[in-house]
Structure formats: C-alpha cells, structure tokens
C-alpha positions, 0 to 999 in steps of 0.5 A, spaced: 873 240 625 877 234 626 876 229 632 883 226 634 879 222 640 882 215 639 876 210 637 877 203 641 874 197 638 868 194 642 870 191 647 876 193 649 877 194 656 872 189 659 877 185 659 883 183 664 888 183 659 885 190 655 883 193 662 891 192 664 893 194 656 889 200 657 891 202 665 898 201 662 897 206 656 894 210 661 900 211 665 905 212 658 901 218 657 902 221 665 909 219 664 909 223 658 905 229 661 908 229 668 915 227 667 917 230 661 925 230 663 925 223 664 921 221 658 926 226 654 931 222 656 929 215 653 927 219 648 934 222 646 936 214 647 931 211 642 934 217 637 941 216 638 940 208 639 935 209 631 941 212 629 945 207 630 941 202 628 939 204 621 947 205 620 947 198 621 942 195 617 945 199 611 952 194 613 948 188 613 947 186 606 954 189 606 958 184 610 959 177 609 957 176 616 952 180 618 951 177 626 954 183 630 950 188 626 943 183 628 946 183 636 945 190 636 938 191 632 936 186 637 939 190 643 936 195 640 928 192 640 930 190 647 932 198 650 925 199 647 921 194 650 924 196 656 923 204 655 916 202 653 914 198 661 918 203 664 913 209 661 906 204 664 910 204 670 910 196 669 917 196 671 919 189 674 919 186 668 923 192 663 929 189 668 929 182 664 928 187 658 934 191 660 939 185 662 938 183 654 939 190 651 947 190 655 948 183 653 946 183 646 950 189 646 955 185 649 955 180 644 955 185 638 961 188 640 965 181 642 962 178 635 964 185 631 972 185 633 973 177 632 971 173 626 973 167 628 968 167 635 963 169 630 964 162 627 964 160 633 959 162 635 954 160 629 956 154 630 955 151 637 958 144 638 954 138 640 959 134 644 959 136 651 965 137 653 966 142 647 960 145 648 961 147 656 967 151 652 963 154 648 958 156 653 964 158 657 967 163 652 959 166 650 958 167 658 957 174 661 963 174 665 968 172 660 966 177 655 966 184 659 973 180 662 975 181 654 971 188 654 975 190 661 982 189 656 980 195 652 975 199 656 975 198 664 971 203 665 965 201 661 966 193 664 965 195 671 958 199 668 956 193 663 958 188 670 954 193 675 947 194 670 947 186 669 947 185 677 942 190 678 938 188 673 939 180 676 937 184 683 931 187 681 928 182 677 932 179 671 933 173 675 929 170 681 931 172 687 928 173 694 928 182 693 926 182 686 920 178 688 917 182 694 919 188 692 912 189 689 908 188 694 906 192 699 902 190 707 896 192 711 896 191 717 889 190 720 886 198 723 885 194 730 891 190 730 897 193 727 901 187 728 897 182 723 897 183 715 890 184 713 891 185 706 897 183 702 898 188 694 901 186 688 904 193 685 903 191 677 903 198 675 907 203 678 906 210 680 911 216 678 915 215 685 922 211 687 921 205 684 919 207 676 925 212 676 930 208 678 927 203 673 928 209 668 934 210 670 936 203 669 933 203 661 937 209 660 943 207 661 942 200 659 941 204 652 948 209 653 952 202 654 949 199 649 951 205 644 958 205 647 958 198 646 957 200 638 961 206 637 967 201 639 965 195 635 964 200 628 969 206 628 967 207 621 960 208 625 962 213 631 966 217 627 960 219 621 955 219 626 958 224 631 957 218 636 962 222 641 958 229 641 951 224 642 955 220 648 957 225 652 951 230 651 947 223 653 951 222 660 951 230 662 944 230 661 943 224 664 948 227 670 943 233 670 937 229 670 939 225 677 941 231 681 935 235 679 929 230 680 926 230 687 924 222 689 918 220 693 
C-alpha cells in the first residue's frame, strides 16, 4: 500500500521561520480545498502565462535581442510569486510581487515594438543629465503614456493596478502599513488598546480576496501586454479565445463570491 503522507525533515517546524513556512504551506491547502473558484482562476492565469512563457523561450535564441522576451519570463516568475503568497493568505507582500508582474510586462511590451529603446535601455548612461533622461523614458508613467496611444483601455487598467498595488503595500504608505493590524480593547475599559496583532496570514475573508483578485489581473494584464507586443504569439496561441474566457471568468467569479 502506498503511503502519500508528506515526511518532513527533522526539525521542521521548531523553528520560527519553519513553523510560518509550514502555517503558510497549511493555508495553500485550504485555499485550494476551500476556495476552489478562486484557486482555478490563478491557475487558468499560471497556464495561459506558461503558455506564453514557453512560446517565448523558443524566440530567445532566435532573436538577436532577446530583452523583452526575458522582461516577460520575469513577469511571469513574478505572477507566481504573487499567486503563491495570495494562496497562504500571506497577502501584503504579493502586491510588491504583483506591481513587478504589471511592470515587467510593461517594460517587455515597450522593449518589443521599439529596438532602438532596447539599445537604449541596455545601455544606461552615467552622465547625470543624460542618465535623469533615461530614467525618464523607463518610468511608469511615460511608458503607459506611450501604451495609452495604441490601447487606452489597457493604460488606465495597467495605471489603476500599479496604484493599488502602491496603496496596499508595494510602496510605503500609511494604509498599507496598518491595514494588518488589528486592536483589542481592554474588557473592562473599552477605550484602551490592550493588544495590538500583527495579521501575518490571512484567513479566507475581505482582505485575501481582494488580494487574489489583484494577482489575477496582474497575470490577465501581463498577458494582454504579450499578446500585443508578439502578434505572431497571439495569433498561434488562440490568445484571444484565452483573454476573453480569462475576463468572463473572472466577471463570474467577482459576482458570485460572498465577502466576509
């Protein structure tokens, strides 16, 4: 008979930083059994994101610049990381991760329509005048200015993610940095704070969907972005059948999901 019981080396979980890993491990299992919508729909990111990413990593040797296919491998890598913190419920940390999935992106997108930037942007000058213009041109803002000339609709969504994530904890802020914490207040005088809790993990409520929901679209935009920057790509993938089932499902999924 075959034993399938995970064995874990001695030790593990004696710990402080085993005991979070193996908590946080705990947590990826719940959400998988308890929030099955939401875990299908990182999932039906990751595969289409895979999808993408091995089309690319078939270009990469060859192209003779292979930058903006390696800025979306790394978007990629970073959608995962997010989609992994959001399933421990470990979700103040997946907005940095998700900020870096939009603008990774962002960055291959840019790189992959104009081959002189990709010169320029593998070769960052050290004159300070000349380097404040090329920080400049590889700033968030001008290049979803640039994005906003061909698609305006997916300039204001790369715009509104970047914010949020900035908000909730990619940037500090006053918001993001108490929106884990909680008060208690003493039971015999309920206007003193007896305890103040540090939220690490989350449960499955407000908070960790929002942050799932975040992760998805961070993954959706990331993939519109390759879509448009390798036509050849959209096209022998069926991207366009994949987007829109990804957006219906998503639409479905918000409407039909009770928050706490």
């Amino acid at each position: 008979m075959e034993n399938n019981q995970t064995v874990h080396p001695v030790g593990w979980g004696d710990d402080l930083l085993s005991e979070f890993q193996a908590i946080a491990y705990q947590n990826e299992l719940a959400t998988f059994a308890n929030a099955p919508q939401w875990q299908k729909a990182l999932l039906d990111v990751a595969t289409v994101f895979n999808k993408c990413s091995s089309y690319a990593i078939n270009k990469v040797l060859k192209t003779d610049e292979p930058s903006a296919i390696l800025l979306f491998l790394s978007a990629n890598n970073q959608y995962l990381a997010s989609a992994r913190s959001v399933s421990a419920g470990h979700c103040l940390p997946a907005y940095p991760t998700g900020r870096a999935t939009v603008e990774f992106a962002l960055y291959g997108w840019y790189l992959s329509i104009n081959e002189q930037a990709t010169i320029h942007w593998n070769n960052k000058p050290i004159d300070k005048e000349l380097r404040k213009k090329w920080n400049y041109e590889f700033s968030f803002s001008p290049l979803t200015k640039k994005l906003s000339e061909i698609n305006d609709g997916l300039a204001n969504w790369a715009r509104y993610l970047h914010q949020t994530a900035i908000d909730f904890g990619a940037h500090p802020n006053k918001d993001a940095l108490y929106s884990n914490m909680a008060l208690e207040y003493d039971e015999y005088d309920k206007d003193r704070v007896s305890t103040i809790k540090i939220v690490t993990l989350h449960p499955l409520n407000l908070v960790s969907i929002n942050a799932m929901k975040f992760t998805v679209e961070t993954g959706m935009i990331a993939i519109r972005l390759f879509a448009l920057s390798f036509p050849d790509g959209l096209k022998t993938l069926n991207l366009d059948q994949d987007i829109a089932r990804l957006t219906e499902n998503l639409h479905n999924l918000q409407l039909n999901t009770k928050f706490k």
